[in-house]
C-alpha positions as CSV (number, residue, x, y, z in Angstrom):
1,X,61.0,64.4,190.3
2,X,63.7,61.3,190.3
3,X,66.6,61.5,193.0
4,X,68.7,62.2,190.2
5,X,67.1,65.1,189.0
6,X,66.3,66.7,193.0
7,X,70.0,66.2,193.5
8,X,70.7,68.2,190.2
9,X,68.3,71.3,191.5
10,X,69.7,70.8,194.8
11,X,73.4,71.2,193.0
12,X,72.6,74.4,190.9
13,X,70.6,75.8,193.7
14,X,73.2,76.1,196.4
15,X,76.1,77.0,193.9
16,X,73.7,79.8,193.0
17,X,73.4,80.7,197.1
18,X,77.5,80.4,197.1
19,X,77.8,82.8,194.3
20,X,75.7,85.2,195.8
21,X,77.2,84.5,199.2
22,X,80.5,85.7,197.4
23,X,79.4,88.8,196.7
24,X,78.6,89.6,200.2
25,X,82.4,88.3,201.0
26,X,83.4,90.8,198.9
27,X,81.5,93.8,200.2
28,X,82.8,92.4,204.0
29,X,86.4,92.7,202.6
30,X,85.9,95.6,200.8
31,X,84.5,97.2,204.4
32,X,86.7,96.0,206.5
33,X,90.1,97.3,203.8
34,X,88.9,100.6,202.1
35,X,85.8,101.3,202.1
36,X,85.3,105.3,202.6
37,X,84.4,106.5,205.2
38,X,81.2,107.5,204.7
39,X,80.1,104.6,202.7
40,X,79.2,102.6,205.8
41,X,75.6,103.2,206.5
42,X,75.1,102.2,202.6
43,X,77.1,99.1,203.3
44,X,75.1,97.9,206.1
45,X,71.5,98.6,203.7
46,X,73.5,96.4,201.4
47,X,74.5,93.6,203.6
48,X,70.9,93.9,204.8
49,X,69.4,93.2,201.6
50,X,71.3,90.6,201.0
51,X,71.0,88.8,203.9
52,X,67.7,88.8,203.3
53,X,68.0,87.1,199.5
54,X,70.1,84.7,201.3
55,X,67.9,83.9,203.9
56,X,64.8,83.2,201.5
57,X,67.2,81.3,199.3
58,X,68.0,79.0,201.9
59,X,65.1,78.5,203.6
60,X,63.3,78.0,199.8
61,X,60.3,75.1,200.7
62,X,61.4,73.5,197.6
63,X,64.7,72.8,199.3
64,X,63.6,70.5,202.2
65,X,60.9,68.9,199.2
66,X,64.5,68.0,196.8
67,X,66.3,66.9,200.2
68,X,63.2,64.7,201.2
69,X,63.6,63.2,197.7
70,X,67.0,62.3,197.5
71,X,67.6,61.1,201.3
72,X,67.8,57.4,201.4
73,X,68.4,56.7,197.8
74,X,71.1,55.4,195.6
75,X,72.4,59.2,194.9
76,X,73.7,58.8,199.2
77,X,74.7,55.6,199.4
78,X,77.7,56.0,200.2
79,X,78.5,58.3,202.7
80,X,82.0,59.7,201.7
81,X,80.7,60.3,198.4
82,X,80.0,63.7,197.0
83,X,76.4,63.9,196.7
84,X,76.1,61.9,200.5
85,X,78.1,64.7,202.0
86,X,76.3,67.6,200.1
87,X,72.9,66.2,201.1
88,X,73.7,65.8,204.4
89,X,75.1,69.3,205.1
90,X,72.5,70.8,203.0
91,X,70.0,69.7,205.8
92,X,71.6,70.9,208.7
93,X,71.2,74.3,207.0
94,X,68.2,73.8,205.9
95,X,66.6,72.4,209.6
96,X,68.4,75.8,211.2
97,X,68.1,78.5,208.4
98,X,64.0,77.7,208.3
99,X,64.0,77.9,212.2
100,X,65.2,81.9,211.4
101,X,62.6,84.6,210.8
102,X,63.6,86.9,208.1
103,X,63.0,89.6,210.1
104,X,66.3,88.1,212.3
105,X,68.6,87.4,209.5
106,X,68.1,90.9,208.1
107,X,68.1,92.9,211.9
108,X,71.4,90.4,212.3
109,X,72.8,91.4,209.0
110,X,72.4,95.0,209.6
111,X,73.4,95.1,213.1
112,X,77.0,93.4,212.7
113,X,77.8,95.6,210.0
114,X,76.8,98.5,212.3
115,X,78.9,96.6,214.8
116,X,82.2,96.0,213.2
117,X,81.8,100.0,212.0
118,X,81.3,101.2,215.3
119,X,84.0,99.2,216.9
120,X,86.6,100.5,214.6
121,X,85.6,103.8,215.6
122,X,85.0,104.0,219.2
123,X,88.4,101.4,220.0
124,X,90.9,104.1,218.7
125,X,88.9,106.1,221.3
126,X,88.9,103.6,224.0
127,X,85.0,104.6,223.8
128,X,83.1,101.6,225.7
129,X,80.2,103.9,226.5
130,X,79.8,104.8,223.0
131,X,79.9,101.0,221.9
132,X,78.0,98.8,224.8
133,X,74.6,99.7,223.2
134,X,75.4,98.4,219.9
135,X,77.1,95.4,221.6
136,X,74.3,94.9,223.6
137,X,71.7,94.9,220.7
138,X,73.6,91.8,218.7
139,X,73.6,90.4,222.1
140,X,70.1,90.5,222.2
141,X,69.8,88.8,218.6
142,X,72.0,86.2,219.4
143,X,70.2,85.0,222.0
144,X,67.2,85.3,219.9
145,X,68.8,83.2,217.2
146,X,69.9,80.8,219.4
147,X,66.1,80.2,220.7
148,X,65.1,80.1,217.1
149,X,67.3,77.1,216.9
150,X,66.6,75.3,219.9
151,X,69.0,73.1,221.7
152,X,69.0,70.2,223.9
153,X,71.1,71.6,226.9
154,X,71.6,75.5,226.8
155,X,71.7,78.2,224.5
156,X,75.2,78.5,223.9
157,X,75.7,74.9,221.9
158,X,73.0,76.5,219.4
159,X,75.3,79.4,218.7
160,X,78.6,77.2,218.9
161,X,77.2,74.5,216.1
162,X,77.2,77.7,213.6
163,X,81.5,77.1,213.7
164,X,81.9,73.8,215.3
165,X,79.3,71.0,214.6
166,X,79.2,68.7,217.4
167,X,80.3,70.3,220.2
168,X,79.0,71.5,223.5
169,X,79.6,74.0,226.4
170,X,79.8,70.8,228.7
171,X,82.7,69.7,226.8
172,X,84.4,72.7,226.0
173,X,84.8,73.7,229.8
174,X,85.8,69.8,230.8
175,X,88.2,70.5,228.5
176,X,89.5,74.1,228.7
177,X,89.4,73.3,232.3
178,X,91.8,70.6,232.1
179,X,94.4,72.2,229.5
180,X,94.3,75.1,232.2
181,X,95.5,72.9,234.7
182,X,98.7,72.1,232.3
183,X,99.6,75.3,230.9
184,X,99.6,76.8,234.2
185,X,102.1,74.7,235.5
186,X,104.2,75.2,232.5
187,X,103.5,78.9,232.3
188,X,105.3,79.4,236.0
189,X,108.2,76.6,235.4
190,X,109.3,79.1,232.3
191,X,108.7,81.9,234.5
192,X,111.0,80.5,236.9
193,X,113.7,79.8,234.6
194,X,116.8,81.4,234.6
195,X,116.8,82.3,230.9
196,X,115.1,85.0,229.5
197,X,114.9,85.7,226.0
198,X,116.1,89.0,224.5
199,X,112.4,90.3,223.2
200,X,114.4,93.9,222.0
201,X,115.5,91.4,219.1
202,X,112.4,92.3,217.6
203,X,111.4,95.7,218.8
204,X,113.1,99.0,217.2
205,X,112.6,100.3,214.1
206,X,111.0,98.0,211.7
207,X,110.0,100.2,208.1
208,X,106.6,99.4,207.1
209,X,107.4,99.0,203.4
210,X,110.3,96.7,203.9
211,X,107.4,94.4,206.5
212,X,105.4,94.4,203.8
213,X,107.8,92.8,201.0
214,X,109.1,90.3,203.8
215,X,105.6,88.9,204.4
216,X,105.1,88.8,200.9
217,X,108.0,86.8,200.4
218,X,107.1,84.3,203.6
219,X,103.7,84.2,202.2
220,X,104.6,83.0,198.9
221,X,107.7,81.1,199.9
222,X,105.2,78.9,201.9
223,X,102.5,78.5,199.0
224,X,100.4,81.0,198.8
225,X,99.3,81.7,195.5
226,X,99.3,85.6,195.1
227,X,97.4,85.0,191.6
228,X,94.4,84.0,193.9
229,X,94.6,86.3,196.3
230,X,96.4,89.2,197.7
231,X,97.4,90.4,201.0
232,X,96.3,93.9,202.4
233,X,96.6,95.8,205.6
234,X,93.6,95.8,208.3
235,X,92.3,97.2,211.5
236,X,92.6,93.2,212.8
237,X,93.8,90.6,210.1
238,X,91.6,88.1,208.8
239,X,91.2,85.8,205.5
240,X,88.1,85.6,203.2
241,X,88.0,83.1,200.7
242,X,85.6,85.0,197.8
243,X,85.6,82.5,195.4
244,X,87.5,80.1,193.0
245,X,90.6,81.9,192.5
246,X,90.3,84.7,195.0
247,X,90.9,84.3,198.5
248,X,92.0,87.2,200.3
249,X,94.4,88.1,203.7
250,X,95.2,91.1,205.7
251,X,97.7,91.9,208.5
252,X,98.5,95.0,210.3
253,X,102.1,96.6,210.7
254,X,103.6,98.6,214.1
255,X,106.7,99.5,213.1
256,X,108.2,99.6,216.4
257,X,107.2,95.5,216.8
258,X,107.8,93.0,213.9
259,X,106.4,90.1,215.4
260,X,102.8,91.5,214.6
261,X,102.9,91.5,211.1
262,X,105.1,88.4,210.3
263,X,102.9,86.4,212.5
264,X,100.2,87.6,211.9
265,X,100.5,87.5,207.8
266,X,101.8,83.5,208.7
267,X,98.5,82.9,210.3
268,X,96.1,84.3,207.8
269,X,98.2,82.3,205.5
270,X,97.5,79.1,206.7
271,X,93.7,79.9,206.7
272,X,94.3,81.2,202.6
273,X,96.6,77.9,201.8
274,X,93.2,75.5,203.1
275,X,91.2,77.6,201.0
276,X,93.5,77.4,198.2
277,X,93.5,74.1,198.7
278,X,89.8,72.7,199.0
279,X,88.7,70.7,195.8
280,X,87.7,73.0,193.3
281,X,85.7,71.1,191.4
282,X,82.9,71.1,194.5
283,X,82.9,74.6,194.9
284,X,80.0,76.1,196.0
285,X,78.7,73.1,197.8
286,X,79.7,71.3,201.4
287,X,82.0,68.9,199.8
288,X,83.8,72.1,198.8
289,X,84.0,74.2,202.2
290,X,86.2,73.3,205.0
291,X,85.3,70.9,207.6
292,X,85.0,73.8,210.9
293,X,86.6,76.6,212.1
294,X,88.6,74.3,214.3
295,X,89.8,72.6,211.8
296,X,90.7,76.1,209.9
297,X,91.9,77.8,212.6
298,X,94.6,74.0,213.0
299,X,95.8,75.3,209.7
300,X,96.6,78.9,210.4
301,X,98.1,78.2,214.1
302,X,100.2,74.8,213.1
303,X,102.0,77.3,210.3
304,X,102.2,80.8,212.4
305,X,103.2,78.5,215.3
306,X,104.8,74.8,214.7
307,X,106.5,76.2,211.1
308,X,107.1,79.8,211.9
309,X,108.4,79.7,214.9
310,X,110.3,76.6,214.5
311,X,114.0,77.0,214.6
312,X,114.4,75.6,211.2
313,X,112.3,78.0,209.7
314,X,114.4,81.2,210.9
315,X,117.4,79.2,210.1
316,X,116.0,79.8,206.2
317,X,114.1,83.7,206.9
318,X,116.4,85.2,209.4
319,X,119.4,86.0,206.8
320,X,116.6,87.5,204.4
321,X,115.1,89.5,207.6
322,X,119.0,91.2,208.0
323,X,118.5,92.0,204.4
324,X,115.3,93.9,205.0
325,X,116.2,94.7,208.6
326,X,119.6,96.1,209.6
327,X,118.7,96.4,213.5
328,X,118.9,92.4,212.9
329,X,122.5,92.4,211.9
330,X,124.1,90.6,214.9
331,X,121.3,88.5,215.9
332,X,122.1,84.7,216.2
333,X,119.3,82.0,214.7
334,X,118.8,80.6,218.5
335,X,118.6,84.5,219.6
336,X,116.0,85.2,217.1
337,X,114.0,82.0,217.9
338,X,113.8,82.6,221.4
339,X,112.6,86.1,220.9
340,X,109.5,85.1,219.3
341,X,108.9,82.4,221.5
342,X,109.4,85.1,224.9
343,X,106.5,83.8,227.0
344,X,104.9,86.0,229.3
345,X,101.5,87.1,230.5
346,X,100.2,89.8,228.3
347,X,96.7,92.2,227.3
348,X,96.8,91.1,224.3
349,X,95.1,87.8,222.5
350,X,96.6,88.1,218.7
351,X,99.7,89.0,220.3
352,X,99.6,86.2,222.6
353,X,102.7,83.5,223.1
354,X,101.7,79.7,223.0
355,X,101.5,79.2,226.5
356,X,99.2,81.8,227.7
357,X,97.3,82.1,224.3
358,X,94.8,79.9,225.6
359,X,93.9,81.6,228.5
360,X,93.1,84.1,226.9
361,X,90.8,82.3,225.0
362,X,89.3,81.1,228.5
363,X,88.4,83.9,229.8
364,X,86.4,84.9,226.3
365,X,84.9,81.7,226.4
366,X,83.9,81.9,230.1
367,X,82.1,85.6,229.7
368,X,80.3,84.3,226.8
369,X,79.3,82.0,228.4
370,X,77.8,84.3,231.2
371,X,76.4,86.4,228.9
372,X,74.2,83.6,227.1
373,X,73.2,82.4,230.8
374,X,72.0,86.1,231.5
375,X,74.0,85.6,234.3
376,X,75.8,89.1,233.5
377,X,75.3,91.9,231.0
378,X,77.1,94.0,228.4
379,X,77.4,96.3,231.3
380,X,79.1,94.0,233.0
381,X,81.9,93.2,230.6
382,X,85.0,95.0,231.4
383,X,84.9,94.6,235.3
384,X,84.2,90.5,234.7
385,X,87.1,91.2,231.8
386,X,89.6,92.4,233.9
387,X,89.3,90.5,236.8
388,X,89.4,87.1,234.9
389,X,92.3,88.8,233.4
390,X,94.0,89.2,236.4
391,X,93.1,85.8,237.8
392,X,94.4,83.5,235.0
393,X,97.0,86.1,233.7
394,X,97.9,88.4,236.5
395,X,97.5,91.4,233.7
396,X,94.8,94.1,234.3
397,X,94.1,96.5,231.0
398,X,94.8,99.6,231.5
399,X,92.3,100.8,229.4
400,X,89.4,99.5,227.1
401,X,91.3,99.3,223.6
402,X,93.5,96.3,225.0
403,X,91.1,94.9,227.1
404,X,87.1,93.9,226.0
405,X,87.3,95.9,223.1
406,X,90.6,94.3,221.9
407,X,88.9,92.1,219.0
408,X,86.1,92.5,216.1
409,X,84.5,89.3,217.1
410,X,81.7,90.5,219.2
411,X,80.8,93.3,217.0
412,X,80.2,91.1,214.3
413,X,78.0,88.7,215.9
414,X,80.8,85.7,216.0
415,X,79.4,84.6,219.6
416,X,80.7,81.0,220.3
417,X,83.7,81.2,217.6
418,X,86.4,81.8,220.3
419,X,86.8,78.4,221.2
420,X,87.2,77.2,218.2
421,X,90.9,78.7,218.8
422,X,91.9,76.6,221.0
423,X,90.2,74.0,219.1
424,X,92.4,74.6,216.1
425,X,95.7,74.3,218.7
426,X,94.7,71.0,219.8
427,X,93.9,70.0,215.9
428,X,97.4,71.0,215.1
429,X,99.6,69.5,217.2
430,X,97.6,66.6,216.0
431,X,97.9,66.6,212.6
432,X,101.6,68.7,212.8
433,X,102.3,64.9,215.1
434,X,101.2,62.8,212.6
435,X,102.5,64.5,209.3
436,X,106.3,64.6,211.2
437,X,105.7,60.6,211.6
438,X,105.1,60.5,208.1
439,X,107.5,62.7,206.1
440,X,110.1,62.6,208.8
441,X,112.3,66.1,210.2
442,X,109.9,68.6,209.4
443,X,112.7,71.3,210.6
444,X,115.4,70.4,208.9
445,X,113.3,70.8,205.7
446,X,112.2,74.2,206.9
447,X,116.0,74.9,207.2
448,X,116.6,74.1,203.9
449,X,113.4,76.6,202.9
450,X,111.4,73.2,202.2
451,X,107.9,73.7,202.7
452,X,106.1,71.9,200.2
453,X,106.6,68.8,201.9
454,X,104.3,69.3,204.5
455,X,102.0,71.6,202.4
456,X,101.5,68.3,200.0
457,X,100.8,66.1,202.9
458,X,98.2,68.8,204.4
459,X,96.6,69.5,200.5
460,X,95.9,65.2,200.8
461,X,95.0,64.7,204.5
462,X,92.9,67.9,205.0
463,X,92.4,70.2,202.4
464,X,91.6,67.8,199.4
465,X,88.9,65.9,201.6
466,X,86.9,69.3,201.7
467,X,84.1,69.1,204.2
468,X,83.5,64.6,203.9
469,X,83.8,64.3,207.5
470,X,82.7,66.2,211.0
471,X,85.8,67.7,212.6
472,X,86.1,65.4,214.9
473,X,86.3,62.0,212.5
474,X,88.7,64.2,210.1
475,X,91.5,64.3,213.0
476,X,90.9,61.0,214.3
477,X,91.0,59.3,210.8
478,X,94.3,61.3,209.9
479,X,96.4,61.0,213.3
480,X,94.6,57.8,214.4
481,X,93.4,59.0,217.6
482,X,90.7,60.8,218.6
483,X,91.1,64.5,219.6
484,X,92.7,66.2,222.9
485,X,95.3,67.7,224.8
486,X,97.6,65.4,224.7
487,X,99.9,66.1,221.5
488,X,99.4,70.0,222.4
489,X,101.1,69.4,226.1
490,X,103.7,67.1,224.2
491,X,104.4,70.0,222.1
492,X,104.6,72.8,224.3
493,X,106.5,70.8,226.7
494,X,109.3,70.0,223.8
495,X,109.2,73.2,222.5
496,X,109.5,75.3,225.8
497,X,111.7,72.9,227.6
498,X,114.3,73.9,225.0
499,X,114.2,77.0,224.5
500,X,114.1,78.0,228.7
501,X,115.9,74.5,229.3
502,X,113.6,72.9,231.9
């Protein structure tokens, strides 16, 4: 077989795998919105099977014969080309997917579908006994899969390379610790200041239906594409791009608290706009995927964050909210803004100002952590939860619900995604930095309900390069500087200094 024609099997091989990895989107979205409620044990069998399809797909022998073939040709040549990129994401997966027994990928399959049910269930419940054992089984598996891998320094850069290629532990507690240091010292200047927002702004009576036409409208004003996708409510929101044409969101609604469902439909926006937004024409193979979780979640937090709760964007939404809202009848632009920018310690992560967000995400990545060094158990979770709480928040849960059973994560397997969060802050002040350089006043477009401007310059910088580079090179080559804290403390600094005048 020529290069040419192992690059062509290669091609139609994995856009097969992607197809069928679709449908498996679909039956994850399809759980996680309506499924019945009895339907769940079939779902798992389902998942199950599939996983295992998947798995003997992508570990095919015939795969890593093609790759062998076309490495070190003409067809990779050049490295930012299609077929370079493809090849050389296609053997990453292959080098981990054939270190994975089937037996794993299916047990794994079937017990994060189990998990995700089972948390929905037992949270309402504030059930910990009732979900620890299942929580402790995908434990188990992980570390499993992560020895199945190998690594070169612990276990937990084997799980962490699934969302963020490249990165370690080592690094990501260097520099968690150092942001820490920072956001601490802001965190108690804006408790100390003098201002305090008024947060009952946007508590009262909210109607569900009339939440549900605003997001809508601040989805679509933004650039979502409702003809791709559609937006649905959820026990936590999310976004699953399903295929060409169809990428999906979901948000959740108290209608005593607005915040939750207008930020939180903002955010899984910006995942659904990169989606929207990768090159088509390579779907189905790495060219065609995003670069990293950090690099999606920098989408979703620079718009729920840097665009939607800018002043200039509220200057545009806030006469339509009174239109929706009466309760928001006499509340000024500079009001509003400051209500959704209150800062405070709080239980919950999704819920979580820009300050203290990322402690939160510190004390998740700390207990993983732990747990992957056995140097605690699932047991162990919600004392070591609520007194790192207490430590870097000065919050203690009062029950389960809003403490370690407050997110889906674990329950579906996604050990070593949580950084990736604070990843994606860091790669958005970045890129939100060097895209206001470029097009100038990002928020007196917003004002004017101009948001295509800096959706165009994202769609050329990030979304329309697909997966080319690591996420690392993408953010250096578009802001000319390699990644870190710096543009993030710039920002908050700006920001908060403002609005609490520091």
């Amino acid at each position: 077989m020529t290069p040419d024609k192992a690059y062509e099997w290669l091609l139609g091989h994995g856009r097969e795998s992607s197809v069928l990895g679709s449908m498996g989107e679909l039956l994850a979205w399809d759980q996680r919105t309506c499924i019945p409620a009895k339907g769940h044990a079939h779902r798992a069998e389902q998942l199950a099977v599939l996983a295992r399809l998947m798995h003997g797909r992508a570990t095919d022998p015939r795969v890593g014969e093609a790759l062998a073939r076309v490495e070190g040709t003409d067809v990779t040549a050049d490295p930012r080309s299609a077929p370079a990129v493809n090849v050389r994401e296609w053997r990453r997966a292959y080098d981990r997917a054939v270190r994975i027994p089937e037996r794993l990928a299916v047990e794994l399959a079937r017990a994060t579908a189990e998990g995700e049910t089972t948390w929905e269930e037992k949270r309402p419940q504030n059930d910990w006994d009732g979900f620890a054992p299942v929580l402790a089984r995908i434990l188990e598996l992980a570390r499993e899969k992560a020895e199945a891998f190998g690594y070169a320094s612990e276990p937990y850069d084997a799980l962490l390379d699934d969302y963020e290629p490249g990165e370690t532990a080592a690094n990501l507690e260097a520099l968690l610790s150092g942001l820490k240091t920072g956001l601490t010292a802001l965190l108690g200047r804006v408790r100390g200041s003098a201002r305090k927002p008024d947060t009952s702004l946007v508590s009262g009576h909210f109607p569900r239906a009339a939440q549900e036409a605003f997001g809508r409208e601040i989805a679509e004003t933004i650039g979502y594409d409702f003809e791709a996708g559609r937006l649905d409510p959820s026990a936590h929101p999310f976004t699953i791009g399903i295929g060409p044409g169809d990428t999906r969101i979901t948000t959740r609604y108290f209608e005593s608290f607005l915040p939750a469902s207008v930020f939180g439909t903002i955010h899984e926006t910006g995942h659904a706009l990169y989606e929207q937004g990768l090159p088509q024409e390579h779907w189905g193979t790495p060219m065609g995927g995003a670069v990293s979780l950090g690099v999606h979640e920098s989408q979703s937090r620079l718009w729920e964050n840097m665009v939607g709760r800018s002043r200039g964007f509220w200057i545009h939404f806030l006469p339509r909210a009174k239109k929706r809202f009466p309760s928001l009848d006499g509340a000024s632009a500079d009001a509003f803004v400051a209500a959704v920018n209150s800062v405070a310690p709080s239980l919950i992560r999704v819920e979580a100002d820009e300050v203290t967000y990322n402690l939160h995400i510190l004390v998740r990545l700390e207990l993983e952590l732990e747990l992957m060094r056995r140097r605690i158990e699932v047991r162990d979770l919600p004392e070591a939860w609520n007194r790192k709480m207490e430590a870097y928040l000065g919050v203690v849960p009062p029950d389960h619900a809003s403490g370690v059973m407050q997110d889906v994560h674990w329950s579906a397997g996604l050990i070593g995604y949580f950084p990736t969060y604070t990843l994606g802050n860091l790669y958005a002040a970045a890129l939100f930095d060097a895209a206001s350089r470029e097009l100038g006043d990002l928020d007196a477009m917003f004002a004017k309900g101009e948001f295509a401007p800096l959706l165009g310059w994202l769609r050329r910088n990030v979304h329309g390069k697909g997966g080319m580079l690591l996420p690392r090179d993408l953010v250096a080559e578009v802001t000319g500087a390699p990644p870190g804290p710096g543009p993030f403390v710039r920002y908050l600094e700006n920001k908060f200094s403002a609005i609490f005048g520091l």
